[in-house]
C-alpha positions as a Python dict, from the first residue, in 0.01 Angstrom:
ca = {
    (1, 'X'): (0, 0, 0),
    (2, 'X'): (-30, -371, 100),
    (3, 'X'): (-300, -508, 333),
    (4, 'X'): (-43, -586, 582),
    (5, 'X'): (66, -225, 574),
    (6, 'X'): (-291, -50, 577),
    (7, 'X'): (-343, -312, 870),
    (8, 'X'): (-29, -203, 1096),
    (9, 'X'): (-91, 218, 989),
    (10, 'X'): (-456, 107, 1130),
    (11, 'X'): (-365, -41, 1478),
    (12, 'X'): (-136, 229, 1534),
    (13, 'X'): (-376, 493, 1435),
    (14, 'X'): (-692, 379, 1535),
    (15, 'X'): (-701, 169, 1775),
    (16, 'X'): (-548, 375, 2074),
    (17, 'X'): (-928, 562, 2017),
    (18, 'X'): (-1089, 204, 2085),
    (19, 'X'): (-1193, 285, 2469),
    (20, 'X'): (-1321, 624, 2333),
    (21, 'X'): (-1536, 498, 2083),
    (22, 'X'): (-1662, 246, 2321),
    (23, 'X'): (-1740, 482, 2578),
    (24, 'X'): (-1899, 723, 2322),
    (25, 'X'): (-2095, 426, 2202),
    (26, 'X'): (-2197, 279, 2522),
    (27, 'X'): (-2355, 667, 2597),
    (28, 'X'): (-2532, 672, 2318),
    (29, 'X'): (-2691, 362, 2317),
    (30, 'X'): (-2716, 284, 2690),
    (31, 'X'): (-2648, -46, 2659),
    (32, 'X'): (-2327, -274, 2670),
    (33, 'X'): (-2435, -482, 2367),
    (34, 'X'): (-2528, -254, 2160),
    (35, 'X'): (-2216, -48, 2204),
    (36, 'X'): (-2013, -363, 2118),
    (37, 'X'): (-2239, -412, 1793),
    (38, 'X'): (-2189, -37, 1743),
    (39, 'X'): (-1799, -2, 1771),
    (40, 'X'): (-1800, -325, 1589),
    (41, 'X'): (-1909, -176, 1275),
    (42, 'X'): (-1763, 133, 1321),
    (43, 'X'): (-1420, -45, 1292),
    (44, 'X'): (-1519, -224, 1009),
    (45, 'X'): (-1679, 96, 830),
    (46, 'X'): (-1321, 272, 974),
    (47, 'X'): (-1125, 23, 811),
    (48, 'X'): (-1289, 4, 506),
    (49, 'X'): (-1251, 430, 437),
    (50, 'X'): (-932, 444, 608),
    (51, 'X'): (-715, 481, 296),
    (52, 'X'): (-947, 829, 256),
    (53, 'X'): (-822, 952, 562),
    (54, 'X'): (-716, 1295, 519),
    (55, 'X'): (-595, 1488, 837),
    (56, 'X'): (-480, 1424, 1143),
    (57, 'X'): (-759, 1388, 1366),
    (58, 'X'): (-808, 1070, 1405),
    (59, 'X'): (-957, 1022, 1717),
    (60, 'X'): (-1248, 1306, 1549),
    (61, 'X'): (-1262, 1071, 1235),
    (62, 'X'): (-1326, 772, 1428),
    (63, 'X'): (-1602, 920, 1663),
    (64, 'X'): (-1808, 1109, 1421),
    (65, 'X'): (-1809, 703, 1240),
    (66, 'X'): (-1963, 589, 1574),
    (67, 'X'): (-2186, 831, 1593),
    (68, 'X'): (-2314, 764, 1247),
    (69, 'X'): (-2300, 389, 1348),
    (70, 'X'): (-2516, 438, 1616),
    (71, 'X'): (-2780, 638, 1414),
    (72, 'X'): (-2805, 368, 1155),
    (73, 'X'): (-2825, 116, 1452),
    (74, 'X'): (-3095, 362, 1659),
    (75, 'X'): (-3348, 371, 1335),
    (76, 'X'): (-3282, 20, 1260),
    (77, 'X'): (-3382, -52, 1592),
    (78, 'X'): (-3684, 187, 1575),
    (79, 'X'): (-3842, -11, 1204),
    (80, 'X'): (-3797, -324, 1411),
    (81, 'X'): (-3958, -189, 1667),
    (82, 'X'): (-4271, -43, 1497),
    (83, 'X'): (-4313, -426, 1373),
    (84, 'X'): (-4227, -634, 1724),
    (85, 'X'): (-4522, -794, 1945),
    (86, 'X'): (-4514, -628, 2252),
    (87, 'X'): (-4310, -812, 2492),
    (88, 'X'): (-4075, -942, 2244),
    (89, 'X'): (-3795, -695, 2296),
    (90, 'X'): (-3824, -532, 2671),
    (91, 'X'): (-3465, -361, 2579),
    (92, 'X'): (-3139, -393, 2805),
    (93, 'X'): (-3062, -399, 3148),
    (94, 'X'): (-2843, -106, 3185),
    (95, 'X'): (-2516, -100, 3379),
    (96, 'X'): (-2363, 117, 3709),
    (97, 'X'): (-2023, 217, 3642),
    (98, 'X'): (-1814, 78, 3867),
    (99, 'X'): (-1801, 236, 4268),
    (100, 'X'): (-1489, 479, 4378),
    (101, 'X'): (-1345, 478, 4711),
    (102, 'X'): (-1141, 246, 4934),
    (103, 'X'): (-1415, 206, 5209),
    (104, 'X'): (-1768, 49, 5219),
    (105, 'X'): (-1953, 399, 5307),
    (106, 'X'): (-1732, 637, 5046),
    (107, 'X'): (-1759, 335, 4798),
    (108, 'X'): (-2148, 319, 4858),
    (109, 'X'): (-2210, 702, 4843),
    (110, 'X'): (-1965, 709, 4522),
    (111, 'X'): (-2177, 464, 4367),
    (112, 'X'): (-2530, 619, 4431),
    (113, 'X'): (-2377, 936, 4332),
    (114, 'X'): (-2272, 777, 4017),
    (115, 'X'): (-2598, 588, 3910),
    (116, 'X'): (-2745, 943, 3981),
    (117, 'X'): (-2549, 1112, 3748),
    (118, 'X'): (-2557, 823, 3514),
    (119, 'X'): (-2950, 827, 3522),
    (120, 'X'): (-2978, 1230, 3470),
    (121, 'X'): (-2756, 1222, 3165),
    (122, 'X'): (-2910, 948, 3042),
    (123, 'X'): (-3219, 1129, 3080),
    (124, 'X'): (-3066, 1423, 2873),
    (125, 'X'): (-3207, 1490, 2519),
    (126, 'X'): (-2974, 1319, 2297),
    (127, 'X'): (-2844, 1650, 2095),
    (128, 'X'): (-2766, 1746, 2443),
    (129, 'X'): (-2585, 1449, 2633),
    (130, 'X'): (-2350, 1400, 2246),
    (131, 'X'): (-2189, 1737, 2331),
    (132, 'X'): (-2151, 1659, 2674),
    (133, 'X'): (-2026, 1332, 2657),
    (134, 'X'): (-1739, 1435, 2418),
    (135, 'X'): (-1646, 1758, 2603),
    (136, 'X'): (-1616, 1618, 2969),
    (137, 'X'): (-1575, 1217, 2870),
    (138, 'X'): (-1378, 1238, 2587),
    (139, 'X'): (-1256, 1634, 2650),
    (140, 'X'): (-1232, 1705, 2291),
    (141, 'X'): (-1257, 2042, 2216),
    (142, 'X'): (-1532, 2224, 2124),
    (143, 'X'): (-1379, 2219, 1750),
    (144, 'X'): (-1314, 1858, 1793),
    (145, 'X'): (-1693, 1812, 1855),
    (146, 'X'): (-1811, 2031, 1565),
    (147, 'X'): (-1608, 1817, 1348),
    (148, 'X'): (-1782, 1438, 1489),
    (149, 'X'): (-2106, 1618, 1493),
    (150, 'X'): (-2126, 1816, 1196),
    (151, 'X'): (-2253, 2128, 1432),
    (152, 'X'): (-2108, 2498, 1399),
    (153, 'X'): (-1925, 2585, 1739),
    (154, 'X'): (-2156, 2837, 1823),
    (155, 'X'): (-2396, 2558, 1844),
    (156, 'X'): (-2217, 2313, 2008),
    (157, 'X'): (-2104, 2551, 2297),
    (158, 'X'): (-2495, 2651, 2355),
    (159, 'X'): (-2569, 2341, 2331),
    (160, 'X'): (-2338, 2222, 2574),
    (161, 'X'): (-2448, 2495, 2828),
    (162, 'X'): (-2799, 2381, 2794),
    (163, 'X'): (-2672, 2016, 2909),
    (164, 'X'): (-2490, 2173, 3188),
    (165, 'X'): (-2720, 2364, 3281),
    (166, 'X'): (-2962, 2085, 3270),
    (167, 'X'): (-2770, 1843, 3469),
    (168, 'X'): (-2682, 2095, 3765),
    (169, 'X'): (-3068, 2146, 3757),
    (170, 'X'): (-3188, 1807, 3835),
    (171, 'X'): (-2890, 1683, 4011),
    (172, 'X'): (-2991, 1996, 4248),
    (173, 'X'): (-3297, 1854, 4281),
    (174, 'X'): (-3219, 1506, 4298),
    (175, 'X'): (-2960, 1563, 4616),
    (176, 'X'): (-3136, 1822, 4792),
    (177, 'X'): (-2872, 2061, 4649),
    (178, 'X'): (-2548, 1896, 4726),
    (179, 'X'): (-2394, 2008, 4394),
    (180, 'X'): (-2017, 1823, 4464),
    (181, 'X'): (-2007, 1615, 4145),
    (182, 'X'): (-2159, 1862, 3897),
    (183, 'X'): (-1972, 2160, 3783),
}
C-alpha cells in the first residue's frame, strides 16, 4: 500500500471519529488545550498503527488511543508537577459549553443548568465519568466501551450505574431536586 493510499483509507476511516475523540478528550482532561495536544497525538499514534487495524470498529480503535493518550499526557503532567514551583502552572481556565434556547431567560437557565452538570461530572471519579461520557456522549454501547477501556461489561455497566447514580445525587442536591436534565 502506498502512502497516498494509507492516507485516503485514513481520512475516510478515521477522521469522521475526529469530533468524538475531541469531545472524549476534552472530558478527560478538562481543558481545551490539552484535548487538542491529546487528539493531536492520538492521530499521529492512529496513523502510525493504522496498517494493524484489524476489525471494524473504528470509532472503538480510535477512542481507546485517546484514552491511552490522555493517560500518558495525565502522568506526564503529574512528574512535572511533583517538580514545578508553586505558582508556575495554576492549570486551565475551563470552558461552559455553549447556552441552548432562543430567548435570554431559557438561554440563561440552559446555561446554568449546563455549567451545573458540567461541574458535577467533572467532579465524578474518573473510572466513573469514562463510562459515562462514552455511553451518553458518544452512546457507544456498553461492548463498545469494554473494548476502549479494557473493562469486562459487567464492570462497565456497574460502573456506569454508580456515575448515574452519582450525578442524579448531587444534581438533586444542587437544584433543590429539579431532576429535568438528569435521567
Amino acid at each position: 500500500m502506498t502512502m497516498d493510499d494509507k492516507r485516503e483509507r485514513f481520512e475516510a476511516q478515521v477522521m469522521p471519529h475526529l469530533d468524538a475523540a475531541y469531545r472524549f478528550a476534552r472530558w478527560l482532561s478538562r481543558s481545551p488545550a490539552d484535548a487538542d495536544d491529546v487528539v493531536q497525538e492520538a492521530y499521529l499514534r492512529a496513523f502510525r498503527g493504522f496498517d494493524r487495524l484489524r476489525g471494524s470498529d473504528v470509532k472503538a480503535w480510535l477512542l481507546t488511543i485517546v484514552r491511552n493518550c490522555h493517560a500518558s499526557a495525565h502522568r506526564q503532567q503529574q512528574r512535572r508537577a511533583a517538580v514545578a514551583l508553586p505558582g508556575e502552572d495554576d492549570g486551565p481556565a475551563g470552558s461552559a459549553l455553549p447556552a441552548p434556547g432562543p430567548d435570554p431567560e431559557s438561554a440563561s437557565i440552559g446555561a446554568d443548568e449546563q455549567r451545573t452538570l458540567e461541574r458535577l461530572i467533572a467532579a465524578l471519579p474518573d473510572e466513573h465519568r469514562e463510562v459515562l461520557l462514552l455511553r451518553e456522549m458518544e452512546e457507544m454501547s456498553y461492548r463498545e466501551i469494554a473494548a476502549v477501556t479494557g473493562l469486562p461489561i459487567g464492570t462497565v455497566m456497574s460502573r456506569l450505574a454508580r456515575a448515574r447514580a452519582g450525578l442524579r445525587g448531587r444534581w438533586l442536591e444542587e437544584t433543590e431536586g429539579e431532576p429535568r436534565a438528569v435521567r
